[in-house]
C-alpha positions in Angstrom: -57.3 80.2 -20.1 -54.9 82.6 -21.9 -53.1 80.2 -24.3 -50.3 82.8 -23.8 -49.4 81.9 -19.8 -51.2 77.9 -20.5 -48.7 75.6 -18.8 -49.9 72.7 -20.3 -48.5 74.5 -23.6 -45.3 75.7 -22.1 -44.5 72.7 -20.8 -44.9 70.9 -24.1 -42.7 73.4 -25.9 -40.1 72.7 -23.2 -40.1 69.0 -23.5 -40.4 69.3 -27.8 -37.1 71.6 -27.7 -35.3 69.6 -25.5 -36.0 66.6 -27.9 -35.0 68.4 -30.4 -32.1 69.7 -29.0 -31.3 66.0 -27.8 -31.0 65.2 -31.9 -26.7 64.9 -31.8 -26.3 66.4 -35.6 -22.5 65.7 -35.9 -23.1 62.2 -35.0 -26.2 62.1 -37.5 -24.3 64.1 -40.5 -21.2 62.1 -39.9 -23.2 58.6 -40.2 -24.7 59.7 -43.3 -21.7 60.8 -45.0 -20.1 57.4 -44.0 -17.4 59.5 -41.6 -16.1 58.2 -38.2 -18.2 58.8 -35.2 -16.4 62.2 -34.0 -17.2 60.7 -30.6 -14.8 58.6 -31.3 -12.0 60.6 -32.5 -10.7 64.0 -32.2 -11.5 65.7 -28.8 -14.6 63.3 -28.7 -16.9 66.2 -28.6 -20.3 65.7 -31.0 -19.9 69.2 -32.3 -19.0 71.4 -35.7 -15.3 71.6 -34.7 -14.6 67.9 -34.0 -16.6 67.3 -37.3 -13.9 69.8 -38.7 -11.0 67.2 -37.7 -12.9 64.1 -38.8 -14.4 65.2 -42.2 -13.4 69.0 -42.8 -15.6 72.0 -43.7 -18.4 70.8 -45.7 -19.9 68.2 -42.9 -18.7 70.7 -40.0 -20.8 73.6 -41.6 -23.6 71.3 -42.2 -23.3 70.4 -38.4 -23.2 73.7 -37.6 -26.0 74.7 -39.4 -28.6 71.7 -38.3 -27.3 72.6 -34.6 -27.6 76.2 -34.6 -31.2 75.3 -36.4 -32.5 73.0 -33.5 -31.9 76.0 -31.1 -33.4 78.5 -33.3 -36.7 76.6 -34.5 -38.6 76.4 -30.9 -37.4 79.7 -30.0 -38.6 80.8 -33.0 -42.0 79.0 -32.9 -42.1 80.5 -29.0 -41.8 83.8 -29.9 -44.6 83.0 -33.1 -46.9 82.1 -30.3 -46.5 85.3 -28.6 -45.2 83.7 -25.5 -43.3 86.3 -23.4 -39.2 86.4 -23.1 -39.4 84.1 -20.0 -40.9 81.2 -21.9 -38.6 81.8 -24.9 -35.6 82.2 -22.6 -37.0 78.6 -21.0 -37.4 77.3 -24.5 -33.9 78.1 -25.5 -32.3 76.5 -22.3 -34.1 73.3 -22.9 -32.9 73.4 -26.2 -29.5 73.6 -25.7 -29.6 70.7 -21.9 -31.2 68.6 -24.8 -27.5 69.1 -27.2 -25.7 69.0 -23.9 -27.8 66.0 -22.1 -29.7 64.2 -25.4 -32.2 61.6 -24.5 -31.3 59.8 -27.8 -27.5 59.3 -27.0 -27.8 58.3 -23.4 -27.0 61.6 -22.1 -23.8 62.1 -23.0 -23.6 65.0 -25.6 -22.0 68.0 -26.6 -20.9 71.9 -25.3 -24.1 73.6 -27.0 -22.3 76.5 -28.4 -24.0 76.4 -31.7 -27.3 75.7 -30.2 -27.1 78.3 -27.9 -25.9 80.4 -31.2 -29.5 79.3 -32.8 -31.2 80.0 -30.0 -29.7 83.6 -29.7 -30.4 84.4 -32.9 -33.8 84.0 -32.4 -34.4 85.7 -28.9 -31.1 88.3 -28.8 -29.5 88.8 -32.5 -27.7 91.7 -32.0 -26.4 90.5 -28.9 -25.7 87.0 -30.2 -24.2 88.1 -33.8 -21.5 90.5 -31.7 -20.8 87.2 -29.9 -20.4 85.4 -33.0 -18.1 88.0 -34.2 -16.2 88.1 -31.0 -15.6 83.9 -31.8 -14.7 84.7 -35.3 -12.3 86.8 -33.7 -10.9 85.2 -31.3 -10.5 82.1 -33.2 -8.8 84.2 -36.6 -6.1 85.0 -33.7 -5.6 82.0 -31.5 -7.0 79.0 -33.8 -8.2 77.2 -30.5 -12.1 77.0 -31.0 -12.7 76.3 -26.7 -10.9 80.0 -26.1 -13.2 81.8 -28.6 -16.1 79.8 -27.4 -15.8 80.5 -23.6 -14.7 83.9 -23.8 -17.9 84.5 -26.6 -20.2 83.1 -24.0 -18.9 85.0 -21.3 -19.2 87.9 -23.0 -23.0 87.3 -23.4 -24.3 88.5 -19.9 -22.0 91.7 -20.4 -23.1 92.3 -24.1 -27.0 91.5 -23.4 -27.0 93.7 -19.9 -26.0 96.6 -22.2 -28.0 96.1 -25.4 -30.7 92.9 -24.5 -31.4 93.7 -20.6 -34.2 92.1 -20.7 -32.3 88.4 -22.1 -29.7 88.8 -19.6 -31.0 86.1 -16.8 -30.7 83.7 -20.4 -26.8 84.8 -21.1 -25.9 84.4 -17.5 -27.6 80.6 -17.3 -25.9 80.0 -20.9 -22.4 81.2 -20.0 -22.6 78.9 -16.5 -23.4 75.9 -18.3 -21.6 76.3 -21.8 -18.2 77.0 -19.3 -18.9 74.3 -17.0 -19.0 72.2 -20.2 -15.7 73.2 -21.1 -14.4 72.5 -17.3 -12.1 69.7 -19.5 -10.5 71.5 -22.2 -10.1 74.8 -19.5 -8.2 72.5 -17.2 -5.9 71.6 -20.4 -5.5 75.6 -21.0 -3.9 75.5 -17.7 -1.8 72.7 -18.7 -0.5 73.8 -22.0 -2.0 71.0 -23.4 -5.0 72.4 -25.5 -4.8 72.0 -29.2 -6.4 74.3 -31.9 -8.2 73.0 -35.0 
């Protein structure tokens, strides 16, 4: 059998970058660095920008970085393997359900923005690095880190249909799930109530 289209393969990739992906880094960085659990505090959201009102820059681009880098690595090592865009676009989505849904924290995790960032980078750069720019944008402007991040992701389908065709089905699924994520802080948009960094 073609180790390129094995099953048995793919389906270990899947489960490896979803338990990868279930690895809560703001959690993990904040422990070490004898912070509060930014579960706990904040918005309650295990990501870069809660770490950001817990601890400040240093441990929120650390987060970042060991986020972004869990999406990126099994993309990475998919598209190494010379599996096609379906299997990396698979690989990438179980990454970020693992951020979103980890094993490791009893299912309750974060948005996977900067997961799906990682993962993006390593199957769609130029699509993904003019949504990062968009996000840098946005959030220069309005300082509110859920506006830049849901109207970055909804960008993606647009931006990758154009430039990325063949990663669009990827940026659509990513979008859905990264905006149902941020069904709270949308409903407090509505309500005035959203607050910025």
């Amino acid at each position: 059998m073609d180790v390129h289209s094995n099953p048995i393969l793919i389906v270990m990739l899947c489960i490896a970058a979803y338990l990868v992906g279930s690895v809560l880094f703001a959690v993990v960085v904040c422990r070490y660095l004898k912070l509060p659990d930014p579960r706990a505090l904040g918005s309650g959201n295990p990501g870069a920008t809660n770490v950001y009102r817990v601890g400040g820059w240093e441990p929120a681009a650390i987060t970042l970085g060991l986020d972004a880098l869990k999406g990126w690595v099994p993309v990475w090592l998919a598209h190494l393997a010379d599996f096609s865009i379906l299997v990396q676009a698979m690989v990438a989505l179980c990454a970020v359900t693992g951020h979103m849904i980890p094993a490791f924290f009893r299912f309750k995790g974060g948005k996977g923005v900067a997961t799906a960032l990682g993962a993006g980078l390593a199957l769609a750069p130029l699509t993904t690095l003019i949504m990062a720019a968009l996000w840098l944008v946005i959030m220069w402007r309005w300082r509110i880190s859920a506006v830049a991040s849901i109207i970055a992701i909804v960008s993606g389908p647009v931006i990758s249909a154009l430039l990325e065709p063949e990663t669009l089905p990827l940026f659509g699924l990513l979008a859905l799930l990264i905006v149902v994520r941020h069904r709270n802080n949308l409903i407090r948009l509505a309500q005035g109530r959203e607050t910025g960094l």
